[in-house]
N, C-alpha and C positions, 0 to 999 in steps of 0.2 A: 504494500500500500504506500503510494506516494505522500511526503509529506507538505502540508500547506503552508503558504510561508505566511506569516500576519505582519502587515505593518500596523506601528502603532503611530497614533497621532500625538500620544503623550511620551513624554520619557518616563514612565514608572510614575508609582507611586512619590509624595515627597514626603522627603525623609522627617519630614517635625509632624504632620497633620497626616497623614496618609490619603488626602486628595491626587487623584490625576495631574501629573503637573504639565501643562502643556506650555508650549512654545509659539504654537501659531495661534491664529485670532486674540494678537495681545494679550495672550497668558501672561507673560511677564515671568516666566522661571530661570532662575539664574540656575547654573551646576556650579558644585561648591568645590571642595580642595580635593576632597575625599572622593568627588565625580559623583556624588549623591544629588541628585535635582529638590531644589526647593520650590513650591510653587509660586504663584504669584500673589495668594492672600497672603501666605507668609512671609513675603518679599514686603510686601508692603507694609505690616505691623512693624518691620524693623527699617525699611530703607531710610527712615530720617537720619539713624545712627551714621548710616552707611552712604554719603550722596556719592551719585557716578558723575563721572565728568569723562568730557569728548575732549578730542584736538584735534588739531589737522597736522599732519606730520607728512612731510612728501608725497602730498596726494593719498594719502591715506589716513583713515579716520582713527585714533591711538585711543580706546576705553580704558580709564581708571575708572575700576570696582574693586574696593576691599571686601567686601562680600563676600565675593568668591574666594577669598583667601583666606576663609575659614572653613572649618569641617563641622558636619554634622552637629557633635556635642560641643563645640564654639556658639555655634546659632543655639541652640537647645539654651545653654546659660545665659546667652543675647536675652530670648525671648523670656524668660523670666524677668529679668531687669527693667525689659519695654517700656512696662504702663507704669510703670514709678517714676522712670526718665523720661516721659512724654509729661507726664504729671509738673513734674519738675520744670521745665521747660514752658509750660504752659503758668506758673506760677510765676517765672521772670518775665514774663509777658504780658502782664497784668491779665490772665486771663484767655486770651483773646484766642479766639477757637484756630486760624490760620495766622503762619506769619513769614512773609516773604525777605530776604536779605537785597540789597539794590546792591551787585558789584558795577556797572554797566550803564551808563546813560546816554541815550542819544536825543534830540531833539529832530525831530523829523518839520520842515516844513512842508504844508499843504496846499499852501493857492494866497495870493494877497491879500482876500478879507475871510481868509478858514483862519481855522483854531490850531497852531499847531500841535502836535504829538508827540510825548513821550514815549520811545520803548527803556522799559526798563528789564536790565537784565539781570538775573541773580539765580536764587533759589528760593522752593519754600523750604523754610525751615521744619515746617511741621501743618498739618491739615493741607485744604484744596482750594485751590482760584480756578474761578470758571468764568467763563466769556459771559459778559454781561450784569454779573456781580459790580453793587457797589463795597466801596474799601476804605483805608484810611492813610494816608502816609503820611508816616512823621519826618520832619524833614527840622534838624536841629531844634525836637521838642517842641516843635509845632506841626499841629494835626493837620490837612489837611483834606478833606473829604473829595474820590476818586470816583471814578466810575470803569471799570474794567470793560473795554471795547474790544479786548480781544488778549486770548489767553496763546501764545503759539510757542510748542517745543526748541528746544535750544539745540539737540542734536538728535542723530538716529535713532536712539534707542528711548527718548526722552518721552513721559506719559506729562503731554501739557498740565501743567498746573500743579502736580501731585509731587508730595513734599522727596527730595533728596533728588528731584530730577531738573539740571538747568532750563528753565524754561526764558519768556519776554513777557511784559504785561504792557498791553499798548495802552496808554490814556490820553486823555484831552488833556492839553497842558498850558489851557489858561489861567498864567497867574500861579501856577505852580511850580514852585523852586524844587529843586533833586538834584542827591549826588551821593556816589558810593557810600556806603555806608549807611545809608538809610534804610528804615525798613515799614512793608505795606502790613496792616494787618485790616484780619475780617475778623468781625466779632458782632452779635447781634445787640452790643451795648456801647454801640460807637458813640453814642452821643456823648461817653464819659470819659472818652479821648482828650 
């Protein structure tokens, strides 16, 4: 009897949750040191710890991920730690449910009597920015109230908006000062900004 070959669409189970971890339709599974696949919920409860970063290196795209530079019971120990260091983080924060880092500023003009554009480029530090959210930027302890026009990935692998992955936050930038070192937060108590 002939045997059947199976492909899989996932790599195996992952190794912390024992869901399917797949790789295509934006799974998000990284393989780890040990070549054990983590899936992509579990990629996500820790990627804040862990941001990736892109480059361009002679035409080609150069990924820094520490992530993968751990092994199974590395992540296992991570994920206990998790939600005390998101907690934490979220307490230097006064709170604030997302919160983005500004490394990157451009100012875009749009037309002689348009508004021009902010892209700002960074990270979230922690939660999610979506197209069309309003926000807050502090900009030298002064708040200014944003509106998110558009949320767009920073490189290849980049899930827009979600925390540990470079992303840009386009805004209207009338009368809005920015510069590295600033940072966007959402919070449903912004007025106490």
């Amino acid at each position: 009897m002939a045997e059947t070959m199976v492909v899989r669409m996932d790599l195996g189970p992952c190794a912390v949750c024992g869901r399917p971890a797949f790789t295509v339709y934006g799974g998000g599974t990284v393989v780890l040191a040990d070549q054990a696949p983590l899936c992509g919920n579990c990629v996500r409860r820790i990627r804040f710890l862990y941001p990736v970063s892109q480059r361009m290196q002679r035409d080609m795209w150069i990924t820094d991920d520490a992530l993968v530079k751990l092994n199974t019971e590395e992540v296992r120990e991570v994920m206990k730690t998790a939600p005390d260091r998101l907690e934490n983080l979220r307490d230097a924060n006064d709170g604030c449910d997302a919160v983005f880092r500004v490394d990157q500023v451009q100012t875009e003009k749009t037309g002689l009597f348009r508004i021009p554009v902010l892209r700002l480029k960074g990270y979230p530090l922690y939660g999610r920015f979506n197209m069309g959210e309003d926000a807050v930027l502090i900009h030298e302890g002064t708040a200014y109230p944003v509106h998110l026009d558009d949320v767009a990935g920073g490189s290849l692998l980049s899930r827009a908006g979600e925390a540990g992955y470079e992303c840009t936050l386009k805004i209207p930038a009338k009368g809005i000062p920015a510069s590295p070192g600033d940072t966007v937060v959402k919070t449903g108590r912004q007025e106490k900004l």
